[in-house]
C-alpha positions as CSV (number, residue, x, y, z in Angstrom):
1,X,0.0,0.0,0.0
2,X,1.7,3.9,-0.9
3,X,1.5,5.5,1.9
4,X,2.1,9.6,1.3
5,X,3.7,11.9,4.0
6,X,3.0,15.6,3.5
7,X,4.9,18.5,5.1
8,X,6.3,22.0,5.0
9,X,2.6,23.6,6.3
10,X,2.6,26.4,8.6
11,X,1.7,29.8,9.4
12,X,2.5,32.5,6.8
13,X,1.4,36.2,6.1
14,X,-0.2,37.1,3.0
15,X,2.1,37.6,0.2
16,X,4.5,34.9,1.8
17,X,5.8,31.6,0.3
18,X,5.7,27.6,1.5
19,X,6.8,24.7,0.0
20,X,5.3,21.4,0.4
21,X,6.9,18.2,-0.3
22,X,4.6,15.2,-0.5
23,X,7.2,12.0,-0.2
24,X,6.9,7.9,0.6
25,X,9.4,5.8,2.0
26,X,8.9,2.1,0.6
27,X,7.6,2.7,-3.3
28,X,9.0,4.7,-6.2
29,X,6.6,7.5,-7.3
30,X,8.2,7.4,-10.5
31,X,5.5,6.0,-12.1
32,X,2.6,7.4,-10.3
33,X,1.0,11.0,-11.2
34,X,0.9,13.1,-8.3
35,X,-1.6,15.7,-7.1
36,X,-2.2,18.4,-4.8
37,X,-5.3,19.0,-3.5
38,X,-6.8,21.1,-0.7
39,X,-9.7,21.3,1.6
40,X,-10.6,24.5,3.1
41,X,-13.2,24.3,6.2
42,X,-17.0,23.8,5.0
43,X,-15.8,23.5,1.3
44,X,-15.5,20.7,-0.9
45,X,-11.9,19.1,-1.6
46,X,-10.3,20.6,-4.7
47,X,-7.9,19.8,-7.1
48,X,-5.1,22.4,-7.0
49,X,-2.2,21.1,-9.6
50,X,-1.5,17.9,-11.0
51,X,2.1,16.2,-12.7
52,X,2.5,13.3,-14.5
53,X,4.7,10.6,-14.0
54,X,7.6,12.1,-16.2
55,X,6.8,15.6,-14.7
56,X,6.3,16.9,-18.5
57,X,3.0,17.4,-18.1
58,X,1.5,19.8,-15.6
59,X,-2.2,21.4,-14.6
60,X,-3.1,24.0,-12.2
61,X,-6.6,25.7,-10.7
62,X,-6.9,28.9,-12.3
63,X,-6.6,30.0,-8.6
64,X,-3.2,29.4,-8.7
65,X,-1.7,29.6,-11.9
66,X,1.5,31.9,-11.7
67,X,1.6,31.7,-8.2
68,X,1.8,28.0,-7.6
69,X,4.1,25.2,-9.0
70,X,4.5,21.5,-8.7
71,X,7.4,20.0,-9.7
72,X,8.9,16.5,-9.3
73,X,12.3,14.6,-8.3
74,X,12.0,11.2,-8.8
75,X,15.3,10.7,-7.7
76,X,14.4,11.4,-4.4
77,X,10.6,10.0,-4.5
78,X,9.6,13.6,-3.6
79,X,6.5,15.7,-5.4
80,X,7.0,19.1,-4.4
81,X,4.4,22.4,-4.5
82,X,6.1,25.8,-4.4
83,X,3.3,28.5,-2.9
84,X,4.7,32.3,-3.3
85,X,2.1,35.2,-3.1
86,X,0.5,33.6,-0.8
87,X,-3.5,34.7,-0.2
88,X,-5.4,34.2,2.9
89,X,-8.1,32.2,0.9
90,X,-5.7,29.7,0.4
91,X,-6.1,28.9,3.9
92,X,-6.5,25.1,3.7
93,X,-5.5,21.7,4.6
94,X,-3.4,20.4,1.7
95,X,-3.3,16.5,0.5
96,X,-1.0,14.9,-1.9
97,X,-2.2,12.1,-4.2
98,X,-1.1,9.5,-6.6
99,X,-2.7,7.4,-9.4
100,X,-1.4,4.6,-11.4
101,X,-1.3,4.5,-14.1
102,X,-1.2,7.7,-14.8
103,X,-3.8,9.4,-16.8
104,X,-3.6,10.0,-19.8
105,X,-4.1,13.5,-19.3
106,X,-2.8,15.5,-16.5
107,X,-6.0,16.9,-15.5
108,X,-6.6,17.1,-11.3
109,X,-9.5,15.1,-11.2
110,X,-10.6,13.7,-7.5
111,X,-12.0,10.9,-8.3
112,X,-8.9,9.2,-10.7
113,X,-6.7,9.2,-7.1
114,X,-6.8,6.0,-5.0
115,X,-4.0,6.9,-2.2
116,X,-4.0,10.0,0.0
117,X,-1.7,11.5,2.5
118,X,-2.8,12.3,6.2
119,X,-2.6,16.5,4.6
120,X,-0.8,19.3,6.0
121,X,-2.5,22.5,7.4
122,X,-2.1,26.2,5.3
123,X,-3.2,29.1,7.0
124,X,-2.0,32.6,5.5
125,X,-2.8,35.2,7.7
126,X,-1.1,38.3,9.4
């Protein structure tokens, strides 16, 4: 069974930066697609930005395009989501997510991803 570990959440002001790193200890990721997706409190789960497998191929929310990017090192079986400009509406609990196979498009959509992480907690605020 994957098991995903998120981290790198906190506390940040608006206009700040995070990045998370979604990782697993016992499987390669290198041939899973990875996602990020968040919940914020009374709102359904979202996709936020999907990679594929080879990390050529890359989706984002609207809400986060420019601001956001997901990027990959299979090397180190590590999915990573870099967060500048930070906005308090991103507040949110963050989960990473794999699928295999991968789609065959890159598209975030909740219902292709069989294995979660536990989530890490977002809150931008000053």
């Amino acid at each position: 069974q994957l098991q995903l570990v998120e981290s790198g959440g906190g506390l940040v002001q608006p206009g700040g930066s995070l990045r998370l790193s979604c990782a697993t200890s016992r499987f390669t990721l290198d041939y899973y697609a990875i996602g990020w997706f968040r919940q914020a409190p009374g709102k359904e789960r979202e996709g936020v930005s999907c990679i594929s497998s080879s990390g050529g191929s890359t989706d984002y929310a609207d809400s986060v395009k420019g601001r956001f990017t997901i990027s990959r090192d299979n090397a180190k079986n590590t999915v990573y989501l870099q967060m500048n400009s930070l906005r308090p509406e991103d507040t949110a609990v963050y989960y990473c997510a794999a699928v295999f196979p991968p789609p065959v498009k890159t598209i975030c959509l909740i219902y292709e991803y069989s294995y979660w992480g536990q989530g890490t907690q977002v809150t931008v605020s000053s």
